[in-house]
N, C-alpha and C positions, 0 to 999 in steps of 0.2 A: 504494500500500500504506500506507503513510506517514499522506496522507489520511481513508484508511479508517479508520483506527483512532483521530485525532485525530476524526472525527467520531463513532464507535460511543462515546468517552473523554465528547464533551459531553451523546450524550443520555444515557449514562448518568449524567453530573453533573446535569441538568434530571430524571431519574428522582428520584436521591436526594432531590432538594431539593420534590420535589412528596410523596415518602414522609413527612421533615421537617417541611412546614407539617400535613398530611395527619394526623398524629400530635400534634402540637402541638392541632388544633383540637378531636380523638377527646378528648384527655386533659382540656381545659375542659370541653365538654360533659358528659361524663364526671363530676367534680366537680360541676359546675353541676347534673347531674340527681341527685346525692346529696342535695345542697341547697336542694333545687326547690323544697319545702312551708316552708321556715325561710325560705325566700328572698320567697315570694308570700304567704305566712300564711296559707294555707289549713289548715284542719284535715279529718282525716280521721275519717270516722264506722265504725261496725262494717264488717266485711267489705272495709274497703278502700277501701268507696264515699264520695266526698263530699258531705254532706248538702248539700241544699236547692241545689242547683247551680245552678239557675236564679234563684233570688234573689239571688246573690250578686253583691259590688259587683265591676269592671271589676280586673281583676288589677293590680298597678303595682310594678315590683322596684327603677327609678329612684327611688325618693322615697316621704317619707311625710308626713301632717300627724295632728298629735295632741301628748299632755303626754310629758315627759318626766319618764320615773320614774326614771331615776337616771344619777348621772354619774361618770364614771372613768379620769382621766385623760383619754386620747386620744380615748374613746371617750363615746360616750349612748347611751340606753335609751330609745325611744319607743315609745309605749303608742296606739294608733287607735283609731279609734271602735268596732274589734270587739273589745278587748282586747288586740287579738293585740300582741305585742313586735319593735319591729325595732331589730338593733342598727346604732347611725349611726358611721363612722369620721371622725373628724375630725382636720385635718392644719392647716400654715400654711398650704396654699395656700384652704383653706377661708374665703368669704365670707360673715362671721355679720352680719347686718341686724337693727335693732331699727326699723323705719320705715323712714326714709331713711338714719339712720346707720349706720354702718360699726363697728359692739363687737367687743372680744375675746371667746375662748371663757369665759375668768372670768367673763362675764357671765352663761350661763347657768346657769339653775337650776333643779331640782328643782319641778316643777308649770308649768314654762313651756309655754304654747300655742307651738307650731311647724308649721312648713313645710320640708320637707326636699326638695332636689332634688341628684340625684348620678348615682352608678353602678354597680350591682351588682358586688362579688369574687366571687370561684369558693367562699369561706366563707358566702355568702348573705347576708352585710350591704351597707350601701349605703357608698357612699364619698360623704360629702359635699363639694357644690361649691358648694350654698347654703343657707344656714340662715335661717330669716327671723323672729325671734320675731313674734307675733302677739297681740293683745286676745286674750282668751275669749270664742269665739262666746256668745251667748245661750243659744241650743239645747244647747250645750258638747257636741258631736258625740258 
């Protein structure tokens, strides 16, 4: 008897905790698909539909490259080669590169060519883990 109900006791604890993550994952998603269009820069044309679907460039929520059009505090504002805006969170654990060297965030500036690689929050910005200033291409994308 005893047994019975020490075991009915655990899969009901293995229940709750599959409910727990199960709820945890609904609720990112969830946000993440509030954020979806802020998050990929897609924009959206009449009726819902988005334009030119097939010419568009490979979607990417990790990272961006392009200028940065402004800076504040924690965070930057980079601008791509569609216009579109991503905002970049930057932290101390953040590695900003000018070349091969290792700069502070003071170093960037307003108009700088960058490379962003990181990892999308549930707010649709990227969390930066690497910054890399860059020359201005020729083409200046």
């Amino acid at each position: 008897m005893v047994a019975g109900i020490g075991i009915a006791f655990i899969a009901l604890v293995i229940f709750q905790a599959g409910v727990f993550v199960g709820l945890r994952k609904a609720e990112f998603f969830g946000r993440m698909g509030d954020n979806y269009y802020k998050t990929f820069g897609e924009q959206r044309g009449p009726r819902g539909m988005i334009p030119n679907f097939g010419m568009m460039d490979p979607l990417n929520s990790h990272g961006t490259i392009g200028t940065i059009a402004s800076i504040n505090l924690s965070q930057i504002i980079v601008a791509d080669r569609n216009g579109t805006e991503k905002t970049i969170i930057i932290d101390t654990k953040t590695d900003i590169r000018s070349f091969r060297d290792s700069v502070k965030a003071e170093t960037l500036k307003v108009g700088d060519f960058v490379t962003i690689i990181g990892k999308p929050n549930k707010e649709g910005q990227i969390e930066a883990k690497l910054i890399r200033i860059m020359p201005i291409p020729p083409n200046k994308i």
